[in-house]
VOPAGU-2260 file (C-alpha; in pm, 1 decimal, decimal comma):
REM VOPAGU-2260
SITE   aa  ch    i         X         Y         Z
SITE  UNK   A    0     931,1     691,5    -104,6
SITE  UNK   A    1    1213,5     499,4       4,9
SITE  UNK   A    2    1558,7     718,1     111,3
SITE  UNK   A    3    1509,0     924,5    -188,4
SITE  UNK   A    4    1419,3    1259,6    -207,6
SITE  UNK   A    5    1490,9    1607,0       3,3
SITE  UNK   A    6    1386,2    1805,6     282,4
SITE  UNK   A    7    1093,5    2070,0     318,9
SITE  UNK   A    8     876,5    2243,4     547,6
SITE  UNK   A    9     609,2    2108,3     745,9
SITE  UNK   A   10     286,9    1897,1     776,6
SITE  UNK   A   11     -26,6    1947,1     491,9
SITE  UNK   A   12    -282,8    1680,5     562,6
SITE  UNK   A   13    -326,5    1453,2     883,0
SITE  UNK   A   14    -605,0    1282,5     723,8
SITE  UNK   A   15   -1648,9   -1188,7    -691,0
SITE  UNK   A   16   -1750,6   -1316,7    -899,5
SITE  UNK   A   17   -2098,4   -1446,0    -951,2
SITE  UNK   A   18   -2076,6   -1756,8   -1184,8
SITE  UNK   A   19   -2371,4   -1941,4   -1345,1
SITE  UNK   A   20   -2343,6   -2253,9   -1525,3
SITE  UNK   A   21   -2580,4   -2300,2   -1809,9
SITE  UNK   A   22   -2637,6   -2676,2   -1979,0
SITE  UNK   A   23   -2607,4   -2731,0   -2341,8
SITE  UNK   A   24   -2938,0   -2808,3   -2560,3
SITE  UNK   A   25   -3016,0   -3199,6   -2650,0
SITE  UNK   A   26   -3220,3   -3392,6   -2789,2
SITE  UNK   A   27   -3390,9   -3515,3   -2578,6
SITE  UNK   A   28   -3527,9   -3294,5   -2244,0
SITE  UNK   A   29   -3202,0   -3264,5   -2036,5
SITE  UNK   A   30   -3236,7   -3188,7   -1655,4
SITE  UNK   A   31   -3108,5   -2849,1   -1583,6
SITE  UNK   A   32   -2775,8   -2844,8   -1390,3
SITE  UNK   A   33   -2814,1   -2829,9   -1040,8
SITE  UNK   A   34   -2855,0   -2462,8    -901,6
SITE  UNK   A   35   -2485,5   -2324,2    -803,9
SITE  UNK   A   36   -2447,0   -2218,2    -446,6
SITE  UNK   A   37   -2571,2   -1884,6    -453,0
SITE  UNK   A   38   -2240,0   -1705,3    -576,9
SITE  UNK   A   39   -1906,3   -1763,6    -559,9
SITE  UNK   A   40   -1808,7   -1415,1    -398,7
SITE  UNK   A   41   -2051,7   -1508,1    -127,0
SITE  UNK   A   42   -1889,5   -1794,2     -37,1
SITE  UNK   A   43   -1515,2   -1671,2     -43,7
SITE  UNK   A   44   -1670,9   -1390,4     161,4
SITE  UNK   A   45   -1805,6   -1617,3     426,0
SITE  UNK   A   46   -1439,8   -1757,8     456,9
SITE  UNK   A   47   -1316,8   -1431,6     562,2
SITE  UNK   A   48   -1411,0   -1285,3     896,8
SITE  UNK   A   49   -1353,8    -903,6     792,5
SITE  UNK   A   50   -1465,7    -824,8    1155,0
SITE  UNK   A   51   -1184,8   -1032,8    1302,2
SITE  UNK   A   52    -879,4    -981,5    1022,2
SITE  UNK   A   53    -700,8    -701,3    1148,9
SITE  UNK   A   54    -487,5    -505,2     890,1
SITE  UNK   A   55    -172,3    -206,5    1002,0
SITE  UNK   A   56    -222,3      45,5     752,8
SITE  UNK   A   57     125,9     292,3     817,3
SITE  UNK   A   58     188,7     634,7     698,9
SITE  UNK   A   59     531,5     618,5     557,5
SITE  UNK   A   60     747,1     874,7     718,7
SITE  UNK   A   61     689,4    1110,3    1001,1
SITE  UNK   A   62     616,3    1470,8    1026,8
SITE  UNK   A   63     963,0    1528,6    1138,4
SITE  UNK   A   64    1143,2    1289,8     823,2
SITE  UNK   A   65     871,7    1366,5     531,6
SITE  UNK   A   66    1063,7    1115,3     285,9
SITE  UNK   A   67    1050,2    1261,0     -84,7
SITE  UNK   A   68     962,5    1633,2    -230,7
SITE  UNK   A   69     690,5    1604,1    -522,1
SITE  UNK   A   70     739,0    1798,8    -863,4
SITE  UNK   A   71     549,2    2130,4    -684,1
SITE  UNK   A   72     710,2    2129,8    -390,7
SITE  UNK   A   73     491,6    1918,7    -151,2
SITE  UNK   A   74     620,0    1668,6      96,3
SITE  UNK   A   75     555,3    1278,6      23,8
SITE  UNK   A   76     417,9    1228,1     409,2
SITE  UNK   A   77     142,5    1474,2     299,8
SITE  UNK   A   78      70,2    1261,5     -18,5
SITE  UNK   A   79      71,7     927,8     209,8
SITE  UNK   A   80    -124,4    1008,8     509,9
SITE  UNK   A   81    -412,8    1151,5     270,2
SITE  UNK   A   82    -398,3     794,2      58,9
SITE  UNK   A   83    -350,6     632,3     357,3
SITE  UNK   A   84    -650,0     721,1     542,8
SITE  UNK   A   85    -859,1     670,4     244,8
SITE  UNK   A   86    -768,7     344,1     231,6
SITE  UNK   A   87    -806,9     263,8     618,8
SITE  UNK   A   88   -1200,1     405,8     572,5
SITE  UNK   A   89   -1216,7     215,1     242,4
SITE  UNK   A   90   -1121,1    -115,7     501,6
SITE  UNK   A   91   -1381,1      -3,4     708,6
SITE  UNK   A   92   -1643,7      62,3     502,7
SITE  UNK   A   93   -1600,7    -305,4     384,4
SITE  UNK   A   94   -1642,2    -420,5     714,7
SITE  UNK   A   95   -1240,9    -433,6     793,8
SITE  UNK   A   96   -1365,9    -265,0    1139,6
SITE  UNK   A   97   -1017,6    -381,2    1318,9
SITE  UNK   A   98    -800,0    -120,2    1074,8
SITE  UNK   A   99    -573,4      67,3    1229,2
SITE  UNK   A  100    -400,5     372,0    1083,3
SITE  UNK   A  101     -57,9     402,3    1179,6
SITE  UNK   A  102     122,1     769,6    1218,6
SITE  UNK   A  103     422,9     749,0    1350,1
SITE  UNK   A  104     620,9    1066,0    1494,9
SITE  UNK   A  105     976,4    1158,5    1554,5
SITE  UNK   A  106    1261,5    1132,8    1325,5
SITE  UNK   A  107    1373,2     878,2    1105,2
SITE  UNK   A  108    1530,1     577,2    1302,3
SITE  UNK   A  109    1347,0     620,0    1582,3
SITE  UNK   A  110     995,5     645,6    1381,3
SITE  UNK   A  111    1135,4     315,9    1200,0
SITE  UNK   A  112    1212,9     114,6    1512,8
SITE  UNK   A  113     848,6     256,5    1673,7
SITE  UNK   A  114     642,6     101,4    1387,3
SITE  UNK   A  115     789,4    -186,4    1359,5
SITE  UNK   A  116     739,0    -261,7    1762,5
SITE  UNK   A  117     406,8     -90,2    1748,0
SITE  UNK   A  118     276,5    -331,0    1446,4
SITE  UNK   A  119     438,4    -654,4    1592,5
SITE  UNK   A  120     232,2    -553,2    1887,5
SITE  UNK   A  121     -62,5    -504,9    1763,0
SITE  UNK   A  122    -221,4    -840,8    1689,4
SITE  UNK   A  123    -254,2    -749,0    1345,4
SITE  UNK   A  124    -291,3   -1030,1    1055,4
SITE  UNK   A  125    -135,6    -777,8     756,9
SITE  UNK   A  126     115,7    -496,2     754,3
SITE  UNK   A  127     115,1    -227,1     431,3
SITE  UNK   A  128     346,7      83,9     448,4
SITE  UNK   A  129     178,1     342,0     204,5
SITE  UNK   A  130     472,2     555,9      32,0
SITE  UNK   A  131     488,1     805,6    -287,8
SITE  UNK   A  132     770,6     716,8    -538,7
SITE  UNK   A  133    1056,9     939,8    -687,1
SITE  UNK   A  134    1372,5     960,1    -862,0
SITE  UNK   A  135    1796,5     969,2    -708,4
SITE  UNK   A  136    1892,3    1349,3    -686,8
SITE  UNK   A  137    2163,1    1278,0   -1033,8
SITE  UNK   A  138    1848,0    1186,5   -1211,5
SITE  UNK   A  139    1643,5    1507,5   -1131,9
SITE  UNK   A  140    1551,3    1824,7   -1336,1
SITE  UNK   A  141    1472,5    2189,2   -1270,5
SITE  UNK   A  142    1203,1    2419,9   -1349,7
SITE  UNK   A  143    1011,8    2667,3   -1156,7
SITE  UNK   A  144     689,2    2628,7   -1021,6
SITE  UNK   A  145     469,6    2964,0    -844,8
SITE  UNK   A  146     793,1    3165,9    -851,5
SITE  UNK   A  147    1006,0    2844,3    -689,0
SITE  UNK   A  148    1297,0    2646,0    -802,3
SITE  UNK   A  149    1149,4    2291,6    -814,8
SITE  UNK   A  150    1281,4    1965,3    -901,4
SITE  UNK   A  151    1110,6    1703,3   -1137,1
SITE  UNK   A  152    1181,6    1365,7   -1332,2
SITE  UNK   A  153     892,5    1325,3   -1628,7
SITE  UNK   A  154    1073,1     959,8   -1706,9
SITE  UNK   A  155     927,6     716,1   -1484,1
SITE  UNK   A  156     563,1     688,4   -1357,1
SITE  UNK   A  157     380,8     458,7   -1257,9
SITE  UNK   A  158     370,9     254,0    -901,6
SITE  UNK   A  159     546,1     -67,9    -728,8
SITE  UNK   A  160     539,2    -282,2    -458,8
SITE  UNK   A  161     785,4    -420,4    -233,1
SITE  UNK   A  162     825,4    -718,0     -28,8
SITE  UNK   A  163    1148,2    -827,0     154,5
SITE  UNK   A  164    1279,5   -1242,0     131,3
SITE  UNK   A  165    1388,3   -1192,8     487,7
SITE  UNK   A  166    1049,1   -1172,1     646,7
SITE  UNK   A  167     920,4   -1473,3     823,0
SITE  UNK   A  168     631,5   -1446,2     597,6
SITE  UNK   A  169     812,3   -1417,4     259,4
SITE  UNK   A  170     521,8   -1631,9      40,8
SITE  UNK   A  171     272,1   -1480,9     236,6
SITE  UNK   A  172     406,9   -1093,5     182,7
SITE  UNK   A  173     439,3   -1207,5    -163,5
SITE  UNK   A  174      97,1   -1345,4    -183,6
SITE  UNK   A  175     -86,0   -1022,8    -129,8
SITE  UNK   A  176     139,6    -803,3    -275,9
SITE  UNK   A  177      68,0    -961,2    -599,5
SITE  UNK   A  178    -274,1    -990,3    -555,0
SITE  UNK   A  179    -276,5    -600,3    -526,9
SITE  UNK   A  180     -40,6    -545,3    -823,6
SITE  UNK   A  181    -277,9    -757,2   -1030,8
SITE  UNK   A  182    -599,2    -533,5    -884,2
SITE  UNK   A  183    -429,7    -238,5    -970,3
SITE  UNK   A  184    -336,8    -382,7   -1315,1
SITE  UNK   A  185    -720,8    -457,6   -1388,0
SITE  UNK   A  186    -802,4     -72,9   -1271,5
SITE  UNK   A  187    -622,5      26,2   -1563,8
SITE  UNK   A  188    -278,6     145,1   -1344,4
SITE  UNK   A  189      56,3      48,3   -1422,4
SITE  UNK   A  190     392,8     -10,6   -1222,0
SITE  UNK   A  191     703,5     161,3   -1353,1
SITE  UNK   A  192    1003,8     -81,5   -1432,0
SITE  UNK   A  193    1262,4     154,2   -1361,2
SITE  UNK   A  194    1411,2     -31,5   -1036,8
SITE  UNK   A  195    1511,5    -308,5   -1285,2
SITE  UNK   A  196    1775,8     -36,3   -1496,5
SITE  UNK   A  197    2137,5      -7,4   -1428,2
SITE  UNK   A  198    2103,9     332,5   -1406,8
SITE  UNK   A  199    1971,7     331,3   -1063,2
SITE  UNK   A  200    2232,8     193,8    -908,6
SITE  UNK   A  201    2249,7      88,2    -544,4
SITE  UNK   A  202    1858,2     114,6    -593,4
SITE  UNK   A  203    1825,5    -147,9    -838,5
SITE  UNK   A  204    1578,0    -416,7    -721,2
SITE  UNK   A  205    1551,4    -734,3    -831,0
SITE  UNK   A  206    1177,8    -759,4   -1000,7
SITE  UNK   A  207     983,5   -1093,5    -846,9
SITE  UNK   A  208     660,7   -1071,9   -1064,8
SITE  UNK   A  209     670,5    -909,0   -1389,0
SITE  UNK   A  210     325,9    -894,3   -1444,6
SITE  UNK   A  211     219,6    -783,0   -1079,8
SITE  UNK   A  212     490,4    -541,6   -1063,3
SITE  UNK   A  213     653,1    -681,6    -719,9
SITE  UNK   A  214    1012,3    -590,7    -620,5
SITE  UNK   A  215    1216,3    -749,6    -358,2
SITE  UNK   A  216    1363,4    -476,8    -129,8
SITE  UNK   A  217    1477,5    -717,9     142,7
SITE  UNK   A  218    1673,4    -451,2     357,8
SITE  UNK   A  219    1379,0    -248,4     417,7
SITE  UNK   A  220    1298,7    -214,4     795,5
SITE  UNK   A  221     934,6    -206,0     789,0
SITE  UNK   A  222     941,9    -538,4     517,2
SITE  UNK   A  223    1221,9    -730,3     744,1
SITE  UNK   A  224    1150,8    -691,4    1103,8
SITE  UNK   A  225     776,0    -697,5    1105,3
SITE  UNK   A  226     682,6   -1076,7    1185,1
SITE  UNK   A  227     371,8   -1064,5    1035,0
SITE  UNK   A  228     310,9   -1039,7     608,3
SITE  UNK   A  229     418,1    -701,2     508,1
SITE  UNK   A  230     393,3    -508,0     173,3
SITE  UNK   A  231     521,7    -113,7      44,3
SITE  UNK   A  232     317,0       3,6    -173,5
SITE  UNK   A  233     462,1     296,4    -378,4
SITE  UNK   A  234     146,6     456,1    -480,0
SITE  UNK   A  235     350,6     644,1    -783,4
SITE  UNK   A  236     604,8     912,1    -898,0
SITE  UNK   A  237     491,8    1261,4    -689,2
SITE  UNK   A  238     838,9    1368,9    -899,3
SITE  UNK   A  239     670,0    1330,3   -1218,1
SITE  UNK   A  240     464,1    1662,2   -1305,4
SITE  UNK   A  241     176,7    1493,4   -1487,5
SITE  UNK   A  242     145,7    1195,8   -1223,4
SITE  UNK   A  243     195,9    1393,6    -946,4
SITE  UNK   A  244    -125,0    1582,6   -1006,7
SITE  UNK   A  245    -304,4    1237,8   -1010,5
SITE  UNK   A  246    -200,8    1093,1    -709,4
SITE  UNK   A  247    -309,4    1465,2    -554,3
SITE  UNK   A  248    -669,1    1387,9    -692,7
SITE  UNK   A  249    -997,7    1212,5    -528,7
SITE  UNK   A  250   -1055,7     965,0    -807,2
SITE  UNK   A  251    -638,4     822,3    -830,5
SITE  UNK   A  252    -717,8     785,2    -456,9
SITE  UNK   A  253   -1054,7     632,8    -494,4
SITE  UNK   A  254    -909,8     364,5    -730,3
SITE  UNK   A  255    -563,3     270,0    -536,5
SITE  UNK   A  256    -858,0     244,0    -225,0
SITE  UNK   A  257   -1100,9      -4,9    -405,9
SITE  UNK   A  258    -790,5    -195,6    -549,2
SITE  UNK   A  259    -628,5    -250,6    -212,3
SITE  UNK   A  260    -975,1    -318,1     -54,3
SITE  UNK   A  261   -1032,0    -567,4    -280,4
SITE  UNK   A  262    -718,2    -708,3    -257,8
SITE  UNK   A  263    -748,7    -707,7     150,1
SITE  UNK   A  264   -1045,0    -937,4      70,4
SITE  UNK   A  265    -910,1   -1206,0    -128,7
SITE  UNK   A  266    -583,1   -1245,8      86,5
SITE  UNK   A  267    -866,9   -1271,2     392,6
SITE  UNK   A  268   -1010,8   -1540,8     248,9
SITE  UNK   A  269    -672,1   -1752,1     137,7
SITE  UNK   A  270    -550,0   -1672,9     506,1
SITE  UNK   A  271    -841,6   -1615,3     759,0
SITE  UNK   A  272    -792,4   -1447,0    1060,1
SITE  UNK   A  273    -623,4   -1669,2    1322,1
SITE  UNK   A  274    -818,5   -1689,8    1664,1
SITE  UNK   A  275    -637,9   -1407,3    1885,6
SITE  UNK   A  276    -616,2   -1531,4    2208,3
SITE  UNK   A  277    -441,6   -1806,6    2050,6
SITE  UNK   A  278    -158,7   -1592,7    1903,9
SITE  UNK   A  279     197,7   -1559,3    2083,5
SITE  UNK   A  280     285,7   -1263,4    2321,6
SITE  UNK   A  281      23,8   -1028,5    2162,1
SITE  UNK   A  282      75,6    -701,8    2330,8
SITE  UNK   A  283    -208,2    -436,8    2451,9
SITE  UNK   A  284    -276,4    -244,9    2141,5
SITE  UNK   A  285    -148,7      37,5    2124,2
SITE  UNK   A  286    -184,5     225,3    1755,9
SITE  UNK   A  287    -444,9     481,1    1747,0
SITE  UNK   A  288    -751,0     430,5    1626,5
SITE  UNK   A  289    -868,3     560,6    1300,3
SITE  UNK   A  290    -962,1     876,3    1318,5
SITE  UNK   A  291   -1147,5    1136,6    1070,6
SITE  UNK   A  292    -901,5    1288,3     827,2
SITE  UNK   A  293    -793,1    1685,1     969,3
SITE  UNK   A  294    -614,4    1927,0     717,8
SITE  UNK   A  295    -339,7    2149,1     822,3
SITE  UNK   A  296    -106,2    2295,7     597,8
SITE  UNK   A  297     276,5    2279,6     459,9
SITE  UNK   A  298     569,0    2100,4     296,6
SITE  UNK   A  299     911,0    1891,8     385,3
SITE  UNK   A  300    1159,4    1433,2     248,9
SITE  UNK   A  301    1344,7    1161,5     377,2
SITE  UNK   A  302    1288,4     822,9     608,8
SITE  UNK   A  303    1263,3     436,7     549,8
């Protein structure tokens, strides 16, 4: 989540379509149409060099500044590095062989400023911060959860996406975060529209696609300074008690994964990877490489 949320403890887990034309009957023998190239998701495929595109998938927040504080008392880092590296293997296991994971360390401004240089370094081609939603502190409940005083807010599922106007890819951002709004959509998930009420405030974004679910946050660090495309996804509402235990589970996971895969896809084939050693002042990279999810243990909020 975004500057929302409260503090904790410490660390939990370090972890298209084939169409075929068919020819009316008529009265006479008719030739049949001419066979269609063999499908049309191989061909948008072959525009896309998924072993060349090269995608920054960040954890948002550090171990240090662990952003929001779900419904049960687990940090929102926890909840983003899990998704977050089962989307990275997702990438991978499409042949997206150039993703890089991105954990950053430290506290909050300095872990802000150290992405943002570490993905403009990086020679990547995309840029999308992976981040678990919840509520202001006024709008939050209590109830008690193993013996604990916990806070929740039942109101608002559901995810959304952010872009920011003042990156020098604005209609590009916006491009692919609507193309995974819309995958999400056809997975059967929904985004909240909450950031459009008056009762959130300083908070209240100004909504870009309605039917995507895409917000403009334009004073978001990781959305302004990057200078390649860049997208926050806010996976959903770890403050909500029902959707909380979703976004905890393998299948939630499974299907934010596929939809972002997919979604990696299509935006590879509108905007194909430029030829690297053509790009300007591209840095040694520097972002670690993906590495097998490793489970620790904890709780802690607050970053971005």
């Amino acid at each position: 989540m975004m500057t929302l949320g409260r503090c904790g403890g410490a660390l939990v887990f370090c972890t298209a379509l084939a169409s075929t034309a068919w020819g009316g009957s008529v009265p006479t023998p008719a030739k049949r149409p001419a066979a269609a190239p063999a499908s049309t998701q191989a061909q948008a495929r072959a525009s896309c060099d998924r072993g060349q595109f090269r995608l920054v998938i960040d954890v948002g927040h550090t171990a240090a500044s662990p952003g929001a504080v779900s419904a049960r008392g687990v940090n929102e880092y926890d909840f983003n590095k899990r998704l977050a590296t089962r989307v990275a293997h997702k990438l991978r296991d499409m042949g997206f062989g150039r993703t890089i994971l991105l954990v950053t360390d430290g506290p909050s401004r300095r872990g802000l400023v150290s992405r943002v240089t570490r993905s403009n370094e990086s020679g990547a081609d995309l840029f999308l911060s992976i981040h678990h939603d919840s509520v202001p502190d006024r709008m939050e409940q209590t109830w008690e959860f193993e013996g604990k005083k916990q806070h929740y807010n039942d109101q608002y599922p559901g995810h959304s996406i952010f872009v920011s106007v003042d990156n020098p890819h604005y209609q590009a951002s916006l491009l692919f975060a609507t193309i995974i709004g819309k995958e999400l959509k056809a997975r059967g998930m929904q985004y909240t529209p909450h950031y459009t009420d008056a009762i959130m405030g300083s908070r209240r974004r100004l909504l870009v696609d309605q039917d995507a679910g895409v917000y403009r946050y334009d004073q978001l660090i990781v959305l302004r300074n990057t200078r390649i495309p860049a997208v926050l996804l806010e996976a959903g509402s770890i403050i909500n008690r029902s959707e909380e235990l979703l976004l905890a589970g393998s299948e939630r996971q499974a299907v934010i994964a596929a939809a972002v895969g997919t979604a990696v896809d299509r935006y590879c084939q509108l905007h194909p990877p430029a030829p690297k050693d053509d790009a300007v002042a591209r840095a040694p990279q520097r972002n670690r490489p993906l590495a097998e999810p490793v489970q620790v243990s904890g709780a802690a909020a607050d970053d971005q």
